[in-house]
PyMOL Python script that loads the backbone (N, CA, C, O; Angstrom):
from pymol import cmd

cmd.read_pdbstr("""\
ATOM      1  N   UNK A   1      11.006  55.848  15.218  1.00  0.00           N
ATOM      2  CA  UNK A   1      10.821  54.449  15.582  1.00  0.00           C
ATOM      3  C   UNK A   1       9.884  53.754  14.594  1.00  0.00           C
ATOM      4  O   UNK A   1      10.282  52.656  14.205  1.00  0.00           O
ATOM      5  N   UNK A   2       8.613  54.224  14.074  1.00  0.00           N
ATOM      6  CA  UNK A   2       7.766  54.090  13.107  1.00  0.00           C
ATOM      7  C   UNK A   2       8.644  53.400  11.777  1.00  0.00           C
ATOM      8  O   UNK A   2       8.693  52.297  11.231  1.00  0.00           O
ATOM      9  N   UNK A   3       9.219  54.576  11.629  1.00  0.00           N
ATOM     10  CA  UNK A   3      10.528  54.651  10.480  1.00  0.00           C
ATOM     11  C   UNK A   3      11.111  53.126  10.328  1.00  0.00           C
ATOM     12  O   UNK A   3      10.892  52.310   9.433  1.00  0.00           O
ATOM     13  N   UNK A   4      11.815  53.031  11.342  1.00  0.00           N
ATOM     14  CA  UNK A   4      12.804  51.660  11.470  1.00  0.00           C
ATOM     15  C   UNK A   4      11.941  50.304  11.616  1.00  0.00           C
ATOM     16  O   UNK A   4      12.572  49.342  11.177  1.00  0.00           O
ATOM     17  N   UNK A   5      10.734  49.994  12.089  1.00  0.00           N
ATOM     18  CA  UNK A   5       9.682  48.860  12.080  1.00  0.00           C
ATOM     19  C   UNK A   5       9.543  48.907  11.284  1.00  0.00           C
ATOM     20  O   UNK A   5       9.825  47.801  10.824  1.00  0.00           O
ATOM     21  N   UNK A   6       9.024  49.935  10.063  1.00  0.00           N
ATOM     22  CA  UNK A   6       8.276  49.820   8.700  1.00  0.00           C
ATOM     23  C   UNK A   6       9.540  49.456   8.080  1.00  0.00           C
ATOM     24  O   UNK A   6       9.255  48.446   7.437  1.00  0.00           O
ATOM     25  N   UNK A   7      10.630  49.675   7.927  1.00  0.00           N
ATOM     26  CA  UNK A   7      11.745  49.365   6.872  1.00  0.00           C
ATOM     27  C   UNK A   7      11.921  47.780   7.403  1.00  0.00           C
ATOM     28  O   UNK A   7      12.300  47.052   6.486  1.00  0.00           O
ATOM     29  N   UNK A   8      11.773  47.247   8.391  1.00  0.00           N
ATOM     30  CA  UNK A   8      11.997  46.250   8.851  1.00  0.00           C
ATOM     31  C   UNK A   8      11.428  44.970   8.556  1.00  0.00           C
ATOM     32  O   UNK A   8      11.866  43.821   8.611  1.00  0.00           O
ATOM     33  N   UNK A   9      10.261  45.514   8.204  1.00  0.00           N
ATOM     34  CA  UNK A   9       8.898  45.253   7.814  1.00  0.00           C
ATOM     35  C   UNK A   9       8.986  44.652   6.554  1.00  0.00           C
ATOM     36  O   UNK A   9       8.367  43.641   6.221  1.00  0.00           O
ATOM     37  N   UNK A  10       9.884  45.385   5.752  1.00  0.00           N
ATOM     38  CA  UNK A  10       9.567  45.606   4.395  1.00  0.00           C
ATOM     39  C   UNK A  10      10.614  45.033   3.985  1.00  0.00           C
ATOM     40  O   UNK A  10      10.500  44.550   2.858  1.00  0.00           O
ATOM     41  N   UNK A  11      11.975  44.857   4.673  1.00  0.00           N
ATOM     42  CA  UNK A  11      13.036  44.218   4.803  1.00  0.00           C
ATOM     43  C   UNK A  11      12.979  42.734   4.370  1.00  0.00           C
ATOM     44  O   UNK A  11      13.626  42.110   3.529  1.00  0.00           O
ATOM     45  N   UNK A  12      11.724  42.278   5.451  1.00  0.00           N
ATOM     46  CA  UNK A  12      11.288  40.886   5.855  1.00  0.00           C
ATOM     47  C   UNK A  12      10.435  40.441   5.091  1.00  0.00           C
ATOM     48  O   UNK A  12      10.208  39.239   5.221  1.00  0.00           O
ATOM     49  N   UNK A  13       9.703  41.146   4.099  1.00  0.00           N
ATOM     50  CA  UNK A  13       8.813  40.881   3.079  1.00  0.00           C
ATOM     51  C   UNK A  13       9.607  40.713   1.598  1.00  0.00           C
ATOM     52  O   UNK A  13       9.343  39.903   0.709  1.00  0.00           O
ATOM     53  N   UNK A  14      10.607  41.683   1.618  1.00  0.00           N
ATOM     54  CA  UNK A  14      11.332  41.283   0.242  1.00  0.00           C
ATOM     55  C   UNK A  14      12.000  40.205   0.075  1.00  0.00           C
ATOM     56  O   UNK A  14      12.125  39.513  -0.935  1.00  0.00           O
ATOM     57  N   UNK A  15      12.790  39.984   1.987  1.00  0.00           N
ATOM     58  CA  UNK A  15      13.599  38.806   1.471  1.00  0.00           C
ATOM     59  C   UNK A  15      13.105  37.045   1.758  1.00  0.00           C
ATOM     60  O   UNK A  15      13.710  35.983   1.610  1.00  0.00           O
ATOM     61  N   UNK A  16      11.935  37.339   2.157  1.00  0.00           N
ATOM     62  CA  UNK A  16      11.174  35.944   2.322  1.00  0.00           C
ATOM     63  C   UNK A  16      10.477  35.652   1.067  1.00  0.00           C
ATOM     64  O   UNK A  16       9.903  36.568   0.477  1.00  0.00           O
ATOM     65  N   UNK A  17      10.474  34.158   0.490  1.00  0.00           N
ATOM     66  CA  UNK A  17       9.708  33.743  -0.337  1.00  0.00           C
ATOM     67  C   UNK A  17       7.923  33.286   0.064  1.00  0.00           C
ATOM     68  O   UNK A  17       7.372  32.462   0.794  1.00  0.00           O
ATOM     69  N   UNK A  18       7.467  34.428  -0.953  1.00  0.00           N
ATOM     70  CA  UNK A  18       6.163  34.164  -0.101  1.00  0.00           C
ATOM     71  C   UNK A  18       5.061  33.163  -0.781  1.00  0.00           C
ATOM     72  O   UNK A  18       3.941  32.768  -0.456  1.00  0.00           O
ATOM     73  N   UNK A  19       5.975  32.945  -1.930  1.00  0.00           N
ATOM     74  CA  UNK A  19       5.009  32.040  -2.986  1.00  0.00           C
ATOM     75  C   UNK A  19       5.017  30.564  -2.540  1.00  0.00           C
ATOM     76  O   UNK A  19       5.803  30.628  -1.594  1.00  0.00           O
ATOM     77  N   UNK A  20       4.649  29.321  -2.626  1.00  0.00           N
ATOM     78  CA  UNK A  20       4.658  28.180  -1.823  1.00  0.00           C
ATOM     79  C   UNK A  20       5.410  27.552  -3.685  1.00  0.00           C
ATOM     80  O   UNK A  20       5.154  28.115  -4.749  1.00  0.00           O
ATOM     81  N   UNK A  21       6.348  26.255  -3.508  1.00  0.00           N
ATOM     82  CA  UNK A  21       6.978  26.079  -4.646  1.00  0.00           C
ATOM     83  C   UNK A  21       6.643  24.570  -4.210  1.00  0.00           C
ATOM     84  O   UNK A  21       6.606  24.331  -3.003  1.00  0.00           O
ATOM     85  N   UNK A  22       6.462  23.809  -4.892  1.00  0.00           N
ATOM     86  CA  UNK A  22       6.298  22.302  -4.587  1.00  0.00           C
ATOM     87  C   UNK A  22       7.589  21.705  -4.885  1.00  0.00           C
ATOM     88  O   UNK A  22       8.573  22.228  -5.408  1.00  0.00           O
ATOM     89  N   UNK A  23       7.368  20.184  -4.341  1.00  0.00           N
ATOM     90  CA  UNK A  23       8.946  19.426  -4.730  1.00  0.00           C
ATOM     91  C   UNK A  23       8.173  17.804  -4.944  1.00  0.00           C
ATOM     92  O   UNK A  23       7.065  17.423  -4.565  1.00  0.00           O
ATOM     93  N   UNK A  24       8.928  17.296  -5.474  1.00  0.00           N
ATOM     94  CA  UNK A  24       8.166  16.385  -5.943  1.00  0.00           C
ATOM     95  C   UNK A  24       9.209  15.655  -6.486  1.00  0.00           C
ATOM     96  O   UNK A  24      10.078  16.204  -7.163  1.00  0.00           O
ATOM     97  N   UNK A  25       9.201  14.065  -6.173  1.00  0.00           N
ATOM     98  CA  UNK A  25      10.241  12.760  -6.904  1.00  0.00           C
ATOM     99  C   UNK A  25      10.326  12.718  -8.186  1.00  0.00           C
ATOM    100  O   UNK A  25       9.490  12.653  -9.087  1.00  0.00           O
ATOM    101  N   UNK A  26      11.951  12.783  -8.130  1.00  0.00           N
ATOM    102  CA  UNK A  26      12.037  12.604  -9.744  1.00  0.00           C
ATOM    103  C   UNK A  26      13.062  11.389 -10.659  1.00  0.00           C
ATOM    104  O   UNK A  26      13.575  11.407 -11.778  1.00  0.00           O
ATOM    105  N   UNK A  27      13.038  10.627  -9.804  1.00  0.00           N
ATOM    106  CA  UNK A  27      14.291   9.413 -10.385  1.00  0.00           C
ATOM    107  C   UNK A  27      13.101   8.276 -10.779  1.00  0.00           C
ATOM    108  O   UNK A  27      11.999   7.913 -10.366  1.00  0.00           O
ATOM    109  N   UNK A  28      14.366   7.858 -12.194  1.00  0.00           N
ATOM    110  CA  UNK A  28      12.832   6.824 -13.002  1.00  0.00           C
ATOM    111  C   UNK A  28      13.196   4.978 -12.189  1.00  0.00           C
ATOM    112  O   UNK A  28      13.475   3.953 -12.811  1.00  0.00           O
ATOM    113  N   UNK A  29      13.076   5.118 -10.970  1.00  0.00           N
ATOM    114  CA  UNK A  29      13.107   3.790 -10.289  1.00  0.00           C
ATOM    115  C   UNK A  29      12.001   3.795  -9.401  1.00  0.00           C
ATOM    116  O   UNK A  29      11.247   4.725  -9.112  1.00  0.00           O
ATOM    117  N   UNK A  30      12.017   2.568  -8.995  1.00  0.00           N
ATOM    118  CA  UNK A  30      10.833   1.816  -8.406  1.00  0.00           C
ATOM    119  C   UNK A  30      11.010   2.512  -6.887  1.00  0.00           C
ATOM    120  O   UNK A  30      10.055   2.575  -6.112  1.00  0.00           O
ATOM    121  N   UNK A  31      12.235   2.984  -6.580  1.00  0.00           N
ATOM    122  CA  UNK A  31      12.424   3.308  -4.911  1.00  0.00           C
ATOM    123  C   UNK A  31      12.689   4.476  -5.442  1.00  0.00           C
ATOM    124  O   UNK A  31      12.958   4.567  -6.640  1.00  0.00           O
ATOM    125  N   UNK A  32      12.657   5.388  -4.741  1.00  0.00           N
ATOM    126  CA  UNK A  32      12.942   6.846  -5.128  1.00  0.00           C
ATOM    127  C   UNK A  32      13.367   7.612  -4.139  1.00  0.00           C
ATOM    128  O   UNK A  32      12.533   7.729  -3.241  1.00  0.00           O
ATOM    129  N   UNK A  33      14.930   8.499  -3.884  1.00  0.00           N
ATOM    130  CA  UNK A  33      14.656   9.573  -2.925  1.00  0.00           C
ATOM    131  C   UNK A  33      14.993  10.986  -2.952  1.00  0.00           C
ATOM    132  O   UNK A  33      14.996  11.823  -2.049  1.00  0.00           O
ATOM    133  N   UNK A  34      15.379  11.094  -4.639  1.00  0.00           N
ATOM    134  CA  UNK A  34      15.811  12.313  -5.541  1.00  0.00           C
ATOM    135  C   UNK A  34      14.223  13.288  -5.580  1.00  0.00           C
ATOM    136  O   UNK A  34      13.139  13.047  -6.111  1.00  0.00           O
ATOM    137  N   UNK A  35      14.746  14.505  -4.711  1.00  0.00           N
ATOM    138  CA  UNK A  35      14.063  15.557  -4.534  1.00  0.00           C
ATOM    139  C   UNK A  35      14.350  16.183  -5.653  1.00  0.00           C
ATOM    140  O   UNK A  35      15.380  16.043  -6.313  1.00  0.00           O
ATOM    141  N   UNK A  36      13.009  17.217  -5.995  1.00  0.00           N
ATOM    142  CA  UNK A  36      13.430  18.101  -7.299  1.00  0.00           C
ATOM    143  C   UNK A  36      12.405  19.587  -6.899  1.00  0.00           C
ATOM    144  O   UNK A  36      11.345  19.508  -6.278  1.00  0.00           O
ATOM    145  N   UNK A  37      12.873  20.591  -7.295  1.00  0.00           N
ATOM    146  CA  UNK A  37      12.023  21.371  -6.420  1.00  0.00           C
ATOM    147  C   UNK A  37      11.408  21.661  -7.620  1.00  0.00           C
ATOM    148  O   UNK A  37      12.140  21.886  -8.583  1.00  0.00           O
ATOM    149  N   UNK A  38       9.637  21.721  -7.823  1.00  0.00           N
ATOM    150  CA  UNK A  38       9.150  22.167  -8.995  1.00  0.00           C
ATOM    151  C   UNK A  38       9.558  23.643  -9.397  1.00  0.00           C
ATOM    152  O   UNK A  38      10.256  24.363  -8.683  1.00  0.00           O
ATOM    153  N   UNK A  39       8.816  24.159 -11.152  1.00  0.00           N
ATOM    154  CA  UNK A  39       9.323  25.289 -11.658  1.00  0.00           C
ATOM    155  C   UNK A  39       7.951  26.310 -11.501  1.00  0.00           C
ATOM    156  O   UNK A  39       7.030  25.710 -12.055  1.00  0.00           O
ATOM    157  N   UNK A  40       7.503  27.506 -11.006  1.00  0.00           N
ATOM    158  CA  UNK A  40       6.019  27.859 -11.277  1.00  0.00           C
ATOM    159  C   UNK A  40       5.435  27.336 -12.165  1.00  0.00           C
ATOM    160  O   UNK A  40       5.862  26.994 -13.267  1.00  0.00           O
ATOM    161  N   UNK A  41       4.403  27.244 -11.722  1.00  0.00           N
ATOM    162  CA  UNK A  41       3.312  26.845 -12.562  1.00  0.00           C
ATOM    163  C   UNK A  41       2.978  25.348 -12.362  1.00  0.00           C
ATOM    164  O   UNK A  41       1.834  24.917 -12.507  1.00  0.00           O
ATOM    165  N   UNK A  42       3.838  24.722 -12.085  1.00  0.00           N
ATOM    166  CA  UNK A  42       4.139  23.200 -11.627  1.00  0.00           C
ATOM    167  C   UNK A  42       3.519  22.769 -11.050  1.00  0.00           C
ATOM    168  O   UNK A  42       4.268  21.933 -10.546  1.00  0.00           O
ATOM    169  N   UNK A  43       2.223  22.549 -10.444  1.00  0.00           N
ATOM    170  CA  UNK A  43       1.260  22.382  -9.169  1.00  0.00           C
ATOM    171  C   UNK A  43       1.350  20.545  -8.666  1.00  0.00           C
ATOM    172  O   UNK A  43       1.149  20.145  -7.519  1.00  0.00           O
ATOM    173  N   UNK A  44       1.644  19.805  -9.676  1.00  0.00           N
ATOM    174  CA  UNK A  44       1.303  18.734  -9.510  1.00  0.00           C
ATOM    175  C   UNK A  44       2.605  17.574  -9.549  1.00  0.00           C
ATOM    176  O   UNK A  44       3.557  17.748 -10.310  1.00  0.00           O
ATOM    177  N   UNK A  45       2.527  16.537  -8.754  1.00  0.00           N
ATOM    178  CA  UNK A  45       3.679  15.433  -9.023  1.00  0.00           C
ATOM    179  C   UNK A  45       3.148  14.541  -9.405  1.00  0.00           C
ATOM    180  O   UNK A  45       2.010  14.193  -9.091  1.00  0.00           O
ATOM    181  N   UNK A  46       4.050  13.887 -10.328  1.00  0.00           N
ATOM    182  CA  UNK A  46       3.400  12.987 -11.317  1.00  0.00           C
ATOM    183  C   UNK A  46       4.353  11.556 -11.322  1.00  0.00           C
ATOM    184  O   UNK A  46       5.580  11.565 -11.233  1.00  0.00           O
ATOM    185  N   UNK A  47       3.312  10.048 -11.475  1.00  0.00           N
ATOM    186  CA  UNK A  47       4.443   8.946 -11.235  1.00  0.00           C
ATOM    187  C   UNK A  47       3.972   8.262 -12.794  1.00  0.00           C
ATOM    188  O   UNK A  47       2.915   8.567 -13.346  1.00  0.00           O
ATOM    189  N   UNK A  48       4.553   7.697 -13.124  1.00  0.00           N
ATOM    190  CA  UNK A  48       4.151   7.105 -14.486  1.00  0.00           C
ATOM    191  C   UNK A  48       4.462   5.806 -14.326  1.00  0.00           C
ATOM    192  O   UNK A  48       5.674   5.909 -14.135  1.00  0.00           O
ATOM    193  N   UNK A  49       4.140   4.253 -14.250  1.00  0.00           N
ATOM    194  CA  UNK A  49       3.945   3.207 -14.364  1.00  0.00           C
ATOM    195  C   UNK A  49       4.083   2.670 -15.301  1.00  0.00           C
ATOM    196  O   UNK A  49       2.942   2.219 -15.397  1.00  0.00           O
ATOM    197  N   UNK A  50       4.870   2.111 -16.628  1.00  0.00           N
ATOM    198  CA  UNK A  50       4.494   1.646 -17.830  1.00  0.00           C
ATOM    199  C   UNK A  50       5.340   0.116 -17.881  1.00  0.00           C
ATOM    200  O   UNK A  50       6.540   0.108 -17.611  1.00  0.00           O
ATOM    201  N   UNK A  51       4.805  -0.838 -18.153  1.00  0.00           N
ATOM    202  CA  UNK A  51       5.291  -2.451 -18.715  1.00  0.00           C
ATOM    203  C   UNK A  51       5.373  -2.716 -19.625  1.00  0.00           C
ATOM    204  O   UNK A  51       4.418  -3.197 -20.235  1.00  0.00           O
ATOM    205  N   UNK A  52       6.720  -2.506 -20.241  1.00  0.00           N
ATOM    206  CA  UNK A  52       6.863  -2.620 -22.057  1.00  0.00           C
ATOM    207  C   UNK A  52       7.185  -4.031 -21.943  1.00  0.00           C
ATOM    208  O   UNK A  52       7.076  -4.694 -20.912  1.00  0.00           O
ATOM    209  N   UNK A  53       7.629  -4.484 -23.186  1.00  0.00           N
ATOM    210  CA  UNK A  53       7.588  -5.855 -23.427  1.00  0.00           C
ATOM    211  C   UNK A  53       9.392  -6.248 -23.048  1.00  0.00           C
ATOM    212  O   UNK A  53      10.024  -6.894 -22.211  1.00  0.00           O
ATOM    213  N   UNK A  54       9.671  -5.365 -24.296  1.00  0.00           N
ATOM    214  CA  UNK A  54      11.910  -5.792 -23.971  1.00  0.00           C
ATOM    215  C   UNK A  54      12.206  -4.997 -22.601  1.00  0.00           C
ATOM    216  O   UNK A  54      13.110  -5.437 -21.891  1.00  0.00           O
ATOM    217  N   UNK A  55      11.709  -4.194 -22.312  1.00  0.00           N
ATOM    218  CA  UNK A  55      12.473  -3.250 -21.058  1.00  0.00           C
ATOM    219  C   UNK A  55      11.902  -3.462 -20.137  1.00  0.00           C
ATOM    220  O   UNK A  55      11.929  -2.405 -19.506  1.00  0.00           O
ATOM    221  N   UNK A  56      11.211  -4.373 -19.445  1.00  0.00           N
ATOM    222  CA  UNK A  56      10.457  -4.563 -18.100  1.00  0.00           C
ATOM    223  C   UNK A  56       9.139  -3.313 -17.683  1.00  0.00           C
ATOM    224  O   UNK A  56       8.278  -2.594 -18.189  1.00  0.00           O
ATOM    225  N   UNK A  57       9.770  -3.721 -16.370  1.00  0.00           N
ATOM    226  CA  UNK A  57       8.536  -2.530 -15.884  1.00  0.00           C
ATOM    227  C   UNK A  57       9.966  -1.022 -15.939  1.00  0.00           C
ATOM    228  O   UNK A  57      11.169  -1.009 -15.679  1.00  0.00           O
ATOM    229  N   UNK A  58       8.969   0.037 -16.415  1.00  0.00           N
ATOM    230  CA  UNK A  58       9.555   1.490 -16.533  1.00  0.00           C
ATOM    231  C   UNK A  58       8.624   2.444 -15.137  1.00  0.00           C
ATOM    232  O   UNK A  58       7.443   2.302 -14.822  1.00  0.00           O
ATOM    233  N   UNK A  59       9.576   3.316 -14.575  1.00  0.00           N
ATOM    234  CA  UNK A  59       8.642   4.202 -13.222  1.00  0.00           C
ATOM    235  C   UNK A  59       9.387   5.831 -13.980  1.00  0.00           C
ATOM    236  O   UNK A  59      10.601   5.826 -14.188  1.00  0.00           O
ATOM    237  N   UNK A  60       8.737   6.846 -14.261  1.00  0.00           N
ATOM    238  CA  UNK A  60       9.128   8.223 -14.464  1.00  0.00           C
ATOM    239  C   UNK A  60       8.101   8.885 -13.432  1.00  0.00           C
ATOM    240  O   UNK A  60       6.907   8.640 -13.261  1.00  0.00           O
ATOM    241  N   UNK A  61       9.175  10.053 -12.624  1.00  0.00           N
ATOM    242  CA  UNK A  61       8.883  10.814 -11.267  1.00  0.00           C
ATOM    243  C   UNK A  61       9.015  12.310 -12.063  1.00  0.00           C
ATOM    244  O   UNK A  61      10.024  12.695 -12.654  1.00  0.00           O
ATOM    245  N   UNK A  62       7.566  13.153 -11.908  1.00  0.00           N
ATOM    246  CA  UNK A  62       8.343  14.660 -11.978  1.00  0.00           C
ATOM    247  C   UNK A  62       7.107  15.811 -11.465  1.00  0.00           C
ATOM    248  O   UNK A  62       6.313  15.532 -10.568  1.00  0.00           O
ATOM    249  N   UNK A  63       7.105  16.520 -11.859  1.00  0.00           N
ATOM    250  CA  UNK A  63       6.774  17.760 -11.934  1.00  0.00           C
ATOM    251  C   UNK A  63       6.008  18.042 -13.153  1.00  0.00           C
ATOM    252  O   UNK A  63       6.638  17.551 -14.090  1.00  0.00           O
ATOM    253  N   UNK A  64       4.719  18.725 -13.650  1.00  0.00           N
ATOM    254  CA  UNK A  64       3.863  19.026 -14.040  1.00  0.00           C
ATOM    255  C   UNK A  64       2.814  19.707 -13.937  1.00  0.00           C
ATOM    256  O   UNK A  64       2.133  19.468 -12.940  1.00  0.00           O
ATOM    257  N   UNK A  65       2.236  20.940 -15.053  1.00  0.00           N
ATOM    258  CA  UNK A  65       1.011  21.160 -14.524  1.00  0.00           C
ATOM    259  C   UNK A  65      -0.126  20.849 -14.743  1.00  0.00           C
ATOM    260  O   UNK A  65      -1.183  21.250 -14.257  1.00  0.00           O
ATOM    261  N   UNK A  66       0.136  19.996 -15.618  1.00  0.00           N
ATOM    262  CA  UNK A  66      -1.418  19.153 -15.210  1.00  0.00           C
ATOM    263  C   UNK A  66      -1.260  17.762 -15.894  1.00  0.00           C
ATOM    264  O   UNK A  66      -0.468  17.432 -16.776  1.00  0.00           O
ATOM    265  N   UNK A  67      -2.319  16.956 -15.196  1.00  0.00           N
ATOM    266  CA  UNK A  67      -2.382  15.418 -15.152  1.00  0.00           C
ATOM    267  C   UNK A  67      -2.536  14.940 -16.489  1.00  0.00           C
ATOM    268  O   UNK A  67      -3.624  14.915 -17.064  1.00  0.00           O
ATOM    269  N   UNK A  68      -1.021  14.406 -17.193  1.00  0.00           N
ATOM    270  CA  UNK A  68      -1.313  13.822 -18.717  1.00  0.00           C
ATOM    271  C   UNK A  68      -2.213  12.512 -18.387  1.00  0.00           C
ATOM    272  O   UNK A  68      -2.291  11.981 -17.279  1.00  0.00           O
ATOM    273  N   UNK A  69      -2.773  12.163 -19.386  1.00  0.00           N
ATOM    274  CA  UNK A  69      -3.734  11.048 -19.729  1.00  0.00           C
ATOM    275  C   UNK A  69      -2.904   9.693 -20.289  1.00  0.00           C
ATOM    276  O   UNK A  69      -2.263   9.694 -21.340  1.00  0.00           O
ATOM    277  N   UNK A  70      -2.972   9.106 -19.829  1.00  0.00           N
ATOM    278  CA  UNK A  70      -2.157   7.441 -19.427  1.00  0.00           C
ATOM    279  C   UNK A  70      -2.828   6.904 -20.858  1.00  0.00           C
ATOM    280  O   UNK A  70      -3.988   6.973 -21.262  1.00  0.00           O
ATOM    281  N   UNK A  71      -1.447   6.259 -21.548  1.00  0.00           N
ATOM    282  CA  UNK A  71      -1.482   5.822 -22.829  1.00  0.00           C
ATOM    283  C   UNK A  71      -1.717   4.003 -22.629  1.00  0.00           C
ATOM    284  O   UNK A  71      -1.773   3.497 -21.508  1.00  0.00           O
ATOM    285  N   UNK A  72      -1.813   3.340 -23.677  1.00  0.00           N
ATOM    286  CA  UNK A  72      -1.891   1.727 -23.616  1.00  0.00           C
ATOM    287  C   UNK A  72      -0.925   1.413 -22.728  1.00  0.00           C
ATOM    288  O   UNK A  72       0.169   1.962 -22.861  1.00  0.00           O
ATOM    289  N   UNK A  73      -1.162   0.362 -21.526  1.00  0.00           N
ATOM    290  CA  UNK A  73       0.129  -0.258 -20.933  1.00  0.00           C
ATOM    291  C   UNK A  73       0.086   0.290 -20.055  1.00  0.00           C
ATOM    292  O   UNK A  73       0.359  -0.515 -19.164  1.00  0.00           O
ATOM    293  N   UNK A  74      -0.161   1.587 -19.475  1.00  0.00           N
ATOM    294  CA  UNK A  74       0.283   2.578 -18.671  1.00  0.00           C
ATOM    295  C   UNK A  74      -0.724   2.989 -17.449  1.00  0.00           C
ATOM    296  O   UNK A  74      -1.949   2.942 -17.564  1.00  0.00           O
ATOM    297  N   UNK A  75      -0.010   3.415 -16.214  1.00  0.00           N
ATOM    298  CA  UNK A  75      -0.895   4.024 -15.196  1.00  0.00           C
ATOM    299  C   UNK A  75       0.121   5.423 -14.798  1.00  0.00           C
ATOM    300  O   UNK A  75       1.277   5.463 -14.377  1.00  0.00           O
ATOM    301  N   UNK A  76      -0.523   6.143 -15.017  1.00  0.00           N
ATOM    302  CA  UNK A  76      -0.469   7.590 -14.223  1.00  0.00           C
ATOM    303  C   UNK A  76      -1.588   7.981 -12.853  1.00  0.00           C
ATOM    304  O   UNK A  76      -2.755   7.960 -12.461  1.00  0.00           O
ATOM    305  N   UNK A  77      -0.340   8.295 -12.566  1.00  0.00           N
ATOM    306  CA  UNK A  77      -1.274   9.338 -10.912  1.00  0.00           C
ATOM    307  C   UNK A  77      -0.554  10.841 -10.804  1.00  0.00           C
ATOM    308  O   UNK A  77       0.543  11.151 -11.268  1.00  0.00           O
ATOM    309  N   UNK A  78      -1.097  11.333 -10.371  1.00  0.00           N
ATOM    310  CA  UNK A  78      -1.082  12.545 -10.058  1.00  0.00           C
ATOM    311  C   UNK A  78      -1.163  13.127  -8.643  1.00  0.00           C
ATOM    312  O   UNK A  78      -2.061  12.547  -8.033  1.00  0.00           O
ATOM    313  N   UNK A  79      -0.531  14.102  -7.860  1.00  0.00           N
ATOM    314  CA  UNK A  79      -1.276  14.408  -6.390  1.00  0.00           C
ATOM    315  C   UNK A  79      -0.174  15.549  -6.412  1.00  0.00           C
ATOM    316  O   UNK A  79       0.898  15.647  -7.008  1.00  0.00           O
ATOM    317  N   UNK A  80      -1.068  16.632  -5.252  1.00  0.00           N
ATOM    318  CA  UNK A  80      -0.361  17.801  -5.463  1.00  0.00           C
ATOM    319  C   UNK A  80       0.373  18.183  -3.816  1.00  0.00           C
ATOM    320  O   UNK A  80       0.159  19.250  -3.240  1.00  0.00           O
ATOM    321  N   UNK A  81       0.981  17.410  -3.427  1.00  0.00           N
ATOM    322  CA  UNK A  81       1.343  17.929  -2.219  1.00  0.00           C
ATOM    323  C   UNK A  81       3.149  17.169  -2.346  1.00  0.00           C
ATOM    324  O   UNK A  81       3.643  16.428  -3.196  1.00  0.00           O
ATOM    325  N   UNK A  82       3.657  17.716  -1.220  1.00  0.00           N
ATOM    326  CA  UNK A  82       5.268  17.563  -1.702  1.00  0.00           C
ATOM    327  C   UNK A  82       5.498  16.062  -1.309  1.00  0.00           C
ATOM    328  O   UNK A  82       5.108  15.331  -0.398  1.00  0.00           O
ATOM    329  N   UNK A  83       6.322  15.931  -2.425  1.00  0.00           N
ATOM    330  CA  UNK A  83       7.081  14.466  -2.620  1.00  0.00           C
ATOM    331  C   UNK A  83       5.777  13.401  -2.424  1.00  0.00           C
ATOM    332  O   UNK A  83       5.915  12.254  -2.000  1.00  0.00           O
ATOM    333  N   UNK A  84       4.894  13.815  -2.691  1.00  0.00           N
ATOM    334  CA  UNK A  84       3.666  12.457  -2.471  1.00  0.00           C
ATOM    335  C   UNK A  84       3.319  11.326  -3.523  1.00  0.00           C
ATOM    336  O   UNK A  84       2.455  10.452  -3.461  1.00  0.00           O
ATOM    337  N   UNK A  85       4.517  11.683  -4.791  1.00  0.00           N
ATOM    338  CA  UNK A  85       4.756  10.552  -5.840  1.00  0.00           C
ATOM    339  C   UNK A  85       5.896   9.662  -5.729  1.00  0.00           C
ATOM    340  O   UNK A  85       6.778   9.434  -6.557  1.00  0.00           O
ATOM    341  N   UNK A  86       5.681   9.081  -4.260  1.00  0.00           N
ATOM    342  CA  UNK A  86       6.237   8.161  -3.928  1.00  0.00           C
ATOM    343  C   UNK A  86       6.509   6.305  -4.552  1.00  0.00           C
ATOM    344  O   UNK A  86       7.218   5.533  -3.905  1.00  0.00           O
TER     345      UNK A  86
END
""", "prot")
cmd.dss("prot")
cmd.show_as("cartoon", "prot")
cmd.util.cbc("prot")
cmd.orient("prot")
């Protein structure tokens, strides 16, 4: 009986994912509802804000591991919990 709990056990440990994987918006529009599931290492969702001059306002949604630094024109945010780059 030992036998069959422990394989059971072990059953339930191989086939569950035990690592936590984030997901996070990834369509370059102002409304967004394109899920993307991050890749390891990925901890963070990222929204990018930029107002060029010929192309209006620009929005890029993704996945990253860590918070790039916002160029002229531009606002970046960062936050690490799912889909919270709304």
């Amino acid at each position: 009986m030992k036998t069959l709990l422990l394989t059971l056990v072990l059953v339930t440990i191989v086939c569950l994912d035990l690592g936590y994987t984030l997901t996070c918006l990834i369509c370059p529009k102002k409304y967004c509802n394109q899920v993307h599931t991050c890749r390891n290492g990925e901890n963070l969702c990222i929204k990018t804000f930029y107002e060029g001059n010929l192309l209006g306002k620009q929005f890029k949604r993704g996945c990253a591991a860590t918070c790039p630094e916002a160029r002229p024109r531009e606002i970046v945010e960062c936050c690490s919990r799912d889909k919270c780059n709304h």
